[in-house]
MDAnalysis code that builds the backbone (N, CA, C; Angstrom):
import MDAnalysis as mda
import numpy as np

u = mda.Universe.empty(474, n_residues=158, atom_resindex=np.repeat(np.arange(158), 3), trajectory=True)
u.add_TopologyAttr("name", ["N", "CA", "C"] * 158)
u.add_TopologyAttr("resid", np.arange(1, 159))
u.add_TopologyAttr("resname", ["UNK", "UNK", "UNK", "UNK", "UNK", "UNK", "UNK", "UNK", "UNK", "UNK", "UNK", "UNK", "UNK", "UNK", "UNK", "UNK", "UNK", "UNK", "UNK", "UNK", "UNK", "UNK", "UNK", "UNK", "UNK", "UNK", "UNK", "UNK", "UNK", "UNK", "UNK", "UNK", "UNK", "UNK", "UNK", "UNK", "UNK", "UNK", "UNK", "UNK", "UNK", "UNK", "UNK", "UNK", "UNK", "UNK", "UNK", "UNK", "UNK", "UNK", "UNK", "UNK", "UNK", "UNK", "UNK", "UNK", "UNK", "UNK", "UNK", "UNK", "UNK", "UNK", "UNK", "UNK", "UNK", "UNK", "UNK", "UNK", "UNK", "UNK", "UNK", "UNK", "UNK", "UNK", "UNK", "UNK", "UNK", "UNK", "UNK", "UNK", "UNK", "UNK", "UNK", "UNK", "UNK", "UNK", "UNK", "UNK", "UNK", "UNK", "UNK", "UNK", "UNK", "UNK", "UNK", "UNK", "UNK", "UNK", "UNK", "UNK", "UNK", "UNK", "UNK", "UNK", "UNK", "UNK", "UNK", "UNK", "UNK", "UNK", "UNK", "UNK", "UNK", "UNK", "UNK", "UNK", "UNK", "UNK", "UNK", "UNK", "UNK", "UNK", "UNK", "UNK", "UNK", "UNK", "UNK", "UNK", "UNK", "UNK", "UNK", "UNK", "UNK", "UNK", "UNK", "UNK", "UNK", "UNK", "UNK", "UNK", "UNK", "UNK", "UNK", "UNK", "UNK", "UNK", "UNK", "UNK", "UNK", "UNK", "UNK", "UNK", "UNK", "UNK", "UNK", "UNK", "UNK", "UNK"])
u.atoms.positions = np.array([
    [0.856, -1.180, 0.000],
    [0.000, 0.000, 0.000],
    [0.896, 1.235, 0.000],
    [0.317, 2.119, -0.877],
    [1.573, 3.700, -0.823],
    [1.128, 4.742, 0.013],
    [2.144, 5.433, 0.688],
    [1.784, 6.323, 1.380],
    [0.531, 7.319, 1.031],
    [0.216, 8.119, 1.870],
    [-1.089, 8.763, 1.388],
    [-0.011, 10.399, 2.246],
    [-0.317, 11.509, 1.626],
    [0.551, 12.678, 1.971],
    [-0.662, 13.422, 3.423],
    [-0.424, 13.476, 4.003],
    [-1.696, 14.413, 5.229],
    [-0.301, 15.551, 5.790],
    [-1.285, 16.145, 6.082],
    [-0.572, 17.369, 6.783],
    [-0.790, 16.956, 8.415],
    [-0.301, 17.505, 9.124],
    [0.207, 17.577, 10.944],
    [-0.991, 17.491, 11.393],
    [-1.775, 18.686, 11.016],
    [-3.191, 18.883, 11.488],
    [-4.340, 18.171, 10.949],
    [-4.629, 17.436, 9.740],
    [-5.244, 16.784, 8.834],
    [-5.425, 15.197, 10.078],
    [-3.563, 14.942, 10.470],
    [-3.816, 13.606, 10.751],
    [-4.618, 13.868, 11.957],
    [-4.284, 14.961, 13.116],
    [-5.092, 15.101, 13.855],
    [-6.488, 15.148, 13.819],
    [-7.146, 15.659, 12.678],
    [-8.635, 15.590, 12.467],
    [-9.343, 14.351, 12.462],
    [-8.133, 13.454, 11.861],
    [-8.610, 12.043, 11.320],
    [-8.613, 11.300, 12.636],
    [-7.554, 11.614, 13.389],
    [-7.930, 10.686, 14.715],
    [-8.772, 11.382, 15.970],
    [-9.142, 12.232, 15.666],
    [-10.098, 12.931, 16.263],
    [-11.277, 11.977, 16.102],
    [-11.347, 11.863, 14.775],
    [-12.823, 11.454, 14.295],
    [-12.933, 10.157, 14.511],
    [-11.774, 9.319, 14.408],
    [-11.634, 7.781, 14.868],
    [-11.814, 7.269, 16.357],
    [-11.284, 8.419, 16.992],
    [-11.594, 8.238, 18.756],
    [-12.895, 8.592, 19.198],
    [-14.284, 9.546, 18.267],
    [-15.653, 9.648, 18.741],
    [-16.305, 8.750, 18.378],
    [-15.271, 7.849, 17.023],
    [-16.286, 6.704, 16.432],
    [-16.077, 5.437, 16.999],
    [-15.164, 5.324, 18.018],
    [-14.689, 4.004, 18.703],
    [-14.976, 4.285, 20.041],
    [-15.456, 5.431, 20.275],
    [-15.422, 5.582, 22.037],
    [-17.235, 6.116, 22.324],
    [-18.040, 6.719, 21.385],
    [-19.135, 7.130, 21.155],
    [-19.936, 6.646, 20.245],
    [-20.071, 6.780, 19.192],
    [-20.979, 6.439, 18.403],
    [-21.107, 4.828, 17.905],
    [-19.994, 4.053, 17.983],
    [-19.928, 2.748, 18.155],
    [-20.900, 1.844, 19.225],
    [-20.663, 2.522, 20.462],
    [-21.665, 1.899, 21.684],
    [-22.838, 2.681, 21.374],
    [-22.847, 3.689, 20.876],
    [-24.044, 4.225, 21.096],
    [-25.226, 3.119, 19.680],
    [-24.711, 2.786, 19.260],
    [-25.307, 2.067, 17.799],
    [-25.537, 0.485, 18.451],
    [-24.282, -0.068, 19.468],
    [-25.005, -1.426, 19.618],
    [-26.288, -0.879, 20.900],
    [-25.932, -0.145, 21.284],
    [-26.718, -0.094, 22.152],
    [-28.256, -0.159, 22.036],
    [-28.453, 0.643, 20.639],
    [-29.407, 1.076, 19.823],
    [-29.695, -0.293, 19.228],
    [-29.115, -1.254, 18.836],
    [-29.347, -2.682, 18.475],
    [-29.970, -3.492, 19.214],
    [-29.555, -3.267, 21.222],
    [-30.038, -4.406, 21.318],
    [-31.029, -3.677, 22.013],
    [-31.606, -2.428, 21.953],
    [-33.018, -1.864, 22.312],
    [-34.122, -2.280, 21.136],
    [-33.421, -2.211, 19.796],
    [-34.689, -2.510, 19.091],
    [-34.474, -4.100, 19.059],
    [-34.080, -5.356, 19.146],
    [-33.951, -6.226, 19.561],
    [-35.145, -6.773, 20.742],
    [-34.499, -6.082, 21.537],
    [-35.480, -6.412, 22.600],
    [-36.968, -5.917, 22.337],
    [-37.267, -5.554, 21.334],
    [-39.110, -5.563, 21.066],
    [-39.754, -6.163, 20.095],
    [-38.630, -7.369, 20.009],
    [-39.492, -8.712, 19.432],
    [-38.905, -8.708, 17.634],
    [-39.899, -8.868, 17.154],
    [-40.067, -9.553, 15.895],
    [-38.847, -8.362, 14.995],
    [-37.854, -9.535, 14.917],
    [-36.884, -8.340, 13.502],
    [-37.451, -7.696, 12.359],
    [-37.956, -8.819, 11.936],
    [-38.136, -8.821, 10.716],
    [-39.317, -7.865, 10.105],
    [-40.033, -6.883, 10.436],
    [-40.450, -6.042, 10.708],
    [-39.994, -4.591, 11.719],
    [-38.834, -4.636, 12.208],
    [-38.800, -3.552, 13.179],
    [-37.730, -2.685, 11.869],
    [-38.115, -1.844, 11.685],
    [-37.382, -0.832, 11.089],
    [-36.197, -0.042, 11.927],
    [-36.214, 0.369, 13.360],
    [-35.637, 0.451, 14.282],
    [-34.310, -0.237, 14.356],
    [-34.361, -2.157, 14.429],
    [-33.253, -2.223, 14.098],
    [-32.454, -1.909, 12.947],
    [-33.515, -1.985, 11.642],
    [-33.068, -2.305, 10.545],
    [-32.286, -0.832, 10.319],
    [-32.419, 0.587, 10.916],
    [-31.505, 1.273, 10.776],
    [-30.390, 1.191, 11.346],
    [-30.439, 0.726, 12.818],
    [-29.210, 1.150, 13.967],
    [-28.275, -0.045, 13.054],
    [-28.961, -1.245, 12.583],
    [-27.583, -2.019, 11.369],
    [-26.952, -1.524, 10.651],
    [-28.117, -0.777, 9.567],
    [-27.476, 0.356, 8.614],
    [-26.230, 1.184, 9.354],
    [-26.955, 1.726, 10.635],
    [-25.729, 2.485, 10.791],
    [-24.616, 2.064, 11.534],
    [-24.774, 1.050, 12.197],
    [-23.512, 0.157, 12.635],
    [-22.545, -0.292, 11.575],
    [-22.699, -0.691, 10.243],
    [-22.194, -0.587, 9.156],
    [-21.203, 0.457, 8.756],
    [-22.037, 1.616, 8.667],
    [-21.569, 2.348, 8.180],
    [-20.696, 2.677, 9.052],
    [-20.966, 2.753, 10.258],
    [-19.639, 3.203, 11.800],
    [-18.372, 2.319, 11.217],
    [-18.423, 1.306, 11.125],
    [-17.462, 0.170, 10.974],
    [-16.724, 0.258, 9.785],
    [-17.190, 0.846, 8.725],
    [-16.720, 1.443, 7.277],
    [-15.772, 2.387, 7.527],
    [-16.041, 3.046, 8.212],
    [-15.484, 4.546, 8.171],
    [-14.790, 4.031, 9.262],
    [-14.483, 3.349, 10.533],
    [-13.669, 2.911, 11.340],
    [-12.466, 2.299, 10.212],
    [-12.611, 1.590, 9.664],
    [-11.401, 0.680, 8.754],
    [-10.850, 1.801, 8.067],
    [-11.935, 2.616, 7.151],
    [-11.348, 3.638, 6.151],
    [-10.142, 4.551, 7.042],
    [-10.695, 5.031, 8.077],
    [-9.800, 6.325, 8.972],
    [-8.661, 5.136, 9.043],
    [-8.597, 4.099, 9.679],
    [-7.388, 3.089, 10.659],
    [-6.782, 3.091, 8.934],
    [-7.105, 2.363, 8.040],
    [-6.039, 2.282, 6.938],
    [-5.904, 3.375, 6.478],
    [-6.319, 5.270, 6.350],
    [-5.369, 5.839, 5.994],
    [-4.411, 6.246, 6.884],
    [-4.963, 6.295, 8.294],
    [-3.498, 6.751, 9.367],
    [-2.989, 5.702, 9.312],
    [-2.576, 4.702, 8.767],
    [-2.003, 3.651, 8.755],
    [-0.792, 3.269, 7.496],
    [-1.330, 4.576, 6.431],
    [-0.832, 4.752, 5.562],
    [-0.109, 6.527, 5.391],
    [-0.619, 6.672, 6.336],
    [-0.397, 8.482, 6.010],
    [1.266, 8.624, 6.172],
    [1.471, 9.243, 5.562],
    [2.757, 9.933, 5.414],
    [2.479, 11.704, 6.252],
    [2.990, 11.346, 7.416],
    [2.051, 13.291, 8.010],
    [3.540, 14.102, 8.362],
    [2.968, 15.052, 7.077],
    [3.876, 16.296, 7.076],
    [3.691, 17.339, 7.583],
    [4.483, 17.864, 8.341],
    [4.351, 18.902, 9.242],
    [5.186, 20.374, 8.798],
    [4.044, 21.031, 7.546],
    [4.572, 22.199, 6.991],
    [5.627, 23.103, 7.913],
    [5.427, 23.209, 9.295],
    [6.850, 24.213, 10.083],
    [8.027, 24.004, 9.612],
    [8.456, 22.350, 9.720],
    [9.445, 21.952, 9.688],
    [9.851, 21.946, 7.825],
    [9.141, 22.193, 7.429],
    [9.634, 22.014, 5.763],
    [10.640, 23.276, 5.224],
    [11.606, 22.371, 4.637],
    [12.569, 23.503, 3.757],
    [12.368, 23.278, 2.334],
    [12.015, 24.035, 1.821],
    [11.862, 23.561, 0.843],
    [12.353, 25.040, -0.438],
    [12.872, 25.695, 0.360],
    [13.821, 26.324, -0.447],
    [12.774, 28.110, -1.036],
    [11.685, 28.043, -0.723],
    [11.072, 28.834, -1.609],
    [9.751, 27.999, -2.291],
    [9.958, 26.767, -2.480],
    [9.841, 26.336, -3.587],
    [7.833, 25.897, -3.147],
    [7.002, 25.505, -3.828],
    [5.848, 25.398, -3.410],
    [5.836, 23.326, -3.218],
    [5.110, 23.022, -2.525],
    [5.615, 21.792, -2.201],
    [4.241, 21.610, -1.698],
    [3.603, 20.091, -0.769],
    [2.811, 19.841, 0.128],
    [2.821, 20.230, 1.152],
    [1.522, 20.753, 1.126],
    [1.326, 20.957, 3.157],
    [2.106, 23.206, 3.054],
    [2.254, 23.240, 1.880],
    [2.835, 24.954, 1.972],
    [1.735, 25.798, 1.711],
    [2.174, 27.159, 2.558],
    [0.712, 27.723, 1.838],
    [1.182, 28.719, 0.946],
    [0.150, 29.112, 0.193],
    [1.005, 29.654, -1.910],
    [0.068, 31.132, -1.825],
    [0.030, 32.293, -1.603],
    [-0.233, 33.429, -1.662],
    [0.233, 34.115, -2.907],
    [-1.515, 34.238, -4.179],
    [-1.395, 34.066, -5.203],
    [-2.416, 35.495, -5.857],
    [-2.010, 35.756, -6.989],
    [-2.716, 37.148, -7.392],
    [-3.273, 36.620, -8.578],
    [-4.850, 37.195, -9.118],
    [-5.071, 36.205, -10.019],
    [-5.009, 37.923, -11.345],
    [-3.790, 37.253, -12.313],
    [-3.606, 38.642, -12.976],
    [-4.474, 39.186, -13.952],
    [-5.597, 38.646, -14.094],
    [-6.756, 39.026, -14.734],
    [-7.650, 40.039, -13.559],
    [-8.247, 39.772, -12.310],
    [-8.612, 40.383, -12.096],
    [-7.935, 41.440, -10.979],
    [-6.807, 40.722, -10.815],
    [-5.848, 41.678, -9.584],
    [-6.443, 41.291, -8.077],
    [-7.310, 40.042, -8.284],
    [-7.786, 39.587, -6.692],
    [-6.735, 38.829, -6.229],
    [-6.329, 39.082, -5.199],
    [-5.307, 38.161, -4.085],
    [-5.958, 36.827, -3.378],
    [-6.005, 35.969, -3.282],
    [-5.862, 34.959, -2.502],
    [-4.774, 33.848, -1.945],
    [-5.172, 32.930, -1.471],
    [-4.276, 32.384, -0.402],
    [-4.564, 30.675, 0.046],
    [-3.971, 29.988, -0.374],
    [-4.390, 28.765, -0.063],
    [-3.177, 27.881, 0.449],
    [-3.498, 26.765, 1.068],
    [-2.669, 25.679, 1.609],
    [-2.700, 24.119, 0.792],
    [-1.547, 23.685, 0.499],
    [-1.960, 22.662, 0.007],
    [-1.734, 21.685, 0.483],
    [-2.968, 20.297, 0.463],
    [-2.681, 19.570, 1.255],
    [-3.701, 18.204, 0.957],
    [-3.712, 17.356, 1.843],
    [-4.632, 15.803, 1.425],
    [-5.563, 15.935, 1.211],
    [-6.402, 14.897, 0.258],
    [-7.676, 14.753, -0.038],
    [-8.813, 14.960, 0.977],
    [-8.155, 14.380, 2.352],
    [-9.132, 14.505, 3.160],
    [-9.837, 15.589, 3.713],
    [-8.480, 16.462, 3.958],
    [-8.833, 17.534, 4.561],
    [-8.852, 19.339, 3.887],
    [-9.192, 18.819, 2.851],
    [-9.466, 20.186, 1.810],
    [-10.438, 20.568, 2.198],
    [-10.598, 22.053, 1.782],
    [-11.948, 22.548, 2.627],
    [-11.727, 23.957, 1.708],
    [-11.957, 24.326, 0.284],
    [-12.123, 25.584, 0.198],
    [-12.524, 26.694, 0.775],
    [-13.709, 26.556, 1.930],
    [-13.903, 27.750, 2.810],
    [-13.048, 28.270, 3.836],
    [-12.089, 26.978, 4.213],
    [-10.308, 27.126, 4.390],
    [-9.501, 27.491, 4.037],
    [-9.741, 27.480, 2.463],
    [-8.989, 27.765, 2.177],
    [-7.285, 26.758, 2.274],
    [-7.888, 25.856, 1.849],
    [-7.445, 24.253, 1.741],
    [-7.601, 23.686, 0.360],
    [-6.792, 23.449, -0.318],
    [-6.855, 22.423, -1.420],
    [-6.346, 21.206, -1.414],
    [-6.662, 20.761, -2.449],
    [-6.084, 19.351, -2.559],
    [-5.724, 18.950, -3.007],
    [-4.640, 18.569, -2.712],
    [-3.171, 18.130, -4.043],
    [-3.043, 17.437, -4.860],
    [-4.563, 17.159, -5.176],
    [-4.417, 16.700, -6.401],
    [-5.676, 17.789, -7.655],
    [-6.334, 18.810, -7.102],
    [-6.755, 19.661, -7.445],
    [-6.297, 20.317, -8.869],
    [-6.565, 20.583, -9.830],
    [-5.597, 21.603, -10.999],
    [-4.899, 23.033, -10.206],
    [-5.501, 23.106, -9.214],
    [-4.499, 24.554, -8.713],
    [-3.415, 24.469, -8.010],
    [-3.257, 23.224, -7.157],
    [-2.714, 22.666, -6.807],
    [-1.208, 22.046, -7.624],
    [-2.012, 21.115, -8.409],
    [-0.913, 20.563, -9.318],
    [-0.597, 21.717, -10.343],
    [-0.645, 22.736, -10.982],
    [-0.057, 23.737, -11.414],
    [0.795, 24.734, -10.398],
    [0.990, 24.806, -9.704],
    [1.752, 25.513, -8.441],
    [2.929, 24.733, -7.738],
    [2.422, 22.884, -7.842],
    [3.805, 22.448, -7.592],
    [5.382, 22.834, -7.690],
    [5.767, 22.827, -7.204],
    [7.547, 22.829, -7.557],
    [7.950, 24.624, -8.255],
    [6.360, 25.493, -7.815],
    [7.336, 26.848, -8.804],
    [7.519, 27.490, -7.644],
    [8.072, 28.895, -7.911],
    [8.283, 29.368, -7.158],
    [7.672, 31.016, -6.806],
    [8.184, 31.862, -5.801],
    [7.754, 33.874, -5.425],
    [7.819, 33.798, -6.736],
    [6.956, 34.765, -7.945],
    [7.505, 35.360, -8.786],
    [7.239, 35.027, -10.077],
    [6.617, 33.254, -9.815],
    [6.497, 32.436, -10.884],
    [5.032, 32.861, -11.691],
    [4.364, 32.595, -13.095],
    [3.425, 32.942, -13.273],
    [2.499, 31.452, -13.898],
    [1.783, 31.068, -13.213],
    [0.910, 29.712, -13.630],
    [0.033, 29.484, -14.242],
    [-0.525, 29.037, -15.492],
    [-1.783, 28.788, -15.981],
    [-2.840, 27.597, -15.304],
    [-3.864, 27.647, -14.666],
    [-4.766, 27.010, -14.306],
    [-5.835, 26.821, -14.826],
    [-6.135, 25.720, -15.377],
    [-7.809, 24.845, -16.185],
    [-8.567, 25.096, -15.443],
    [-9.391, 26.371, -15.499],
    [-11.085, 26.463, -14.524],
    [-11.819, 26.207, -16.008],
    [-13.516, 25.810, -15.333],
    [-13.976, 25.539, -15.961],
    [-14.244, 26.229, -16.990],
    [-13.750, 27.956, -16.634],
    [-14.278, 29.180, -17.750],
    [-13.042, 29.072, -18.741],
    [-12.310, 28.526, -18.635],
    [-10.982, 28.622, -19.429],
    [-9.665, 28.906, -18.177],
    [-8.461, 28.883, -19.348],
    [-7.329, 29.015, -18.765],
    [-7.015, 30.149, -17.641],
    [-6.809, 30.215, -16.317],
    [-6.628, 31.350, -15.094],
    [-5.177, 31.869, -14.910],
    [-4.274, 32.962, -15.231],
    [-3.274, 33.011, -14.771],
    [-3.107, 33.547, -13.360],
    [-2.299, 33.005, -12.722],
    [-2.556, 33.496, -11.360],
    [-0.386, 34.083, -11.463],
    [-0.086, 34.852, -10.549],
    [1.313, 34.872, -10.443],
    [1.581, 34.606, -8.684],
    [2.721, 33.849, -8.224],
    [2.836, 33.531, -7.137],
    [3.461, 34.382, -6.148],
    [3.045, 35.018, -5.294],
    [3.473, 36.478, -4.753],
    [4.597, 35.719, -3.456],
    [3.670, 34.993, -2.610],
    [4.780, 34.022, -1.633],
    [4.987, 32.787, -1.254],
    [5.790, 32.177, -0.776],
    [5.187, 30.607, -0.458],
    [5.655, 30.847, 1.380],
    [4.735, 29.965, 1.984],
    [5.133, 30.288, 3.408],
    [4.705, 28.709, 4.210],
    [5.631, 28.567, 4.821],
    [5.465, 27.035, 5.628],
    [5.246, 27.192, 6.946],
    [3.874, 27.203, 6.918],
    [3.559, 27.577, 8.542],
    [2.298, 26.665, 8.517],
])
């Protein structure tokens, strides 16, 4: 299995979410099993037939979180040198030279992208056009309206 790239804080989210689903919502679902259980006839109780559904799904997303922290590669943008250069887990402070709007993004794992973060995801087109350039550099980006030039004002590893 190949590494998967997460950022410092990303992996933290992920085991955040693995410790409410193994310590909370796990008991809270058998629990919910053997209440609708106990009022007889299965095969008709809709009651259980969800708390299964969602015991399922708890147990899905338990394996999914355990095999990617299991796979994560977690980079911790402080510590990165990377010369200038735009990389994973950096954040890219960018001017878009059509309209002269500034923005600002971080790049980083699938999981934990969040445009209202101002979070992408490295495998995103804005993302993968910004790789490896550098302050100064000028990038073409595929939006859906056509080609975006943006120019790269800083890169900062924080």
């Amino acid at each position: 299995m190949s590494t998967v790239p997460v950022t410092k804080f990303g992996a933290e989210l992920l085991k955040k979410e693995l410790h409410l689903l193994k310590t909370k919502e796990r008991p809270d679902v058998i629990n919910a099993i053997a209440e609708a259980r106990a009022q007889g006839d299965l095969s008709e109780n809709a009651e259980y037939d969800a708390a299964k559904e969602r015991q399922a799904f708890i147990e899905g997303r338990i394996a999914e979180l355990e095999g990617k922290l299991g796979s994560a590669q977690i980079i911790d943008p402080t510590t990165l040198d990377a010369e200038g250069r735009v990389v994973f887990g950096s954040t890219v402070h960018l001017e878009d030279l059509e309209t002269s709007q500034k923005v600002s993004y971080q790049i980083v794992g699938e999981d934990e992208a969040d445009l209202k973060l101002s979070k992408v995801s490295i495998t995103s087109p804005i993302a993968r056009a910004l790789i490896g350039k550098y302050a100064g550099d000028v990038v073409g980006v595929q939006a859906p309206a056509g080609v975006r030039e943006y120019e790269v004002l800083d890169v900062l590893y924080v």
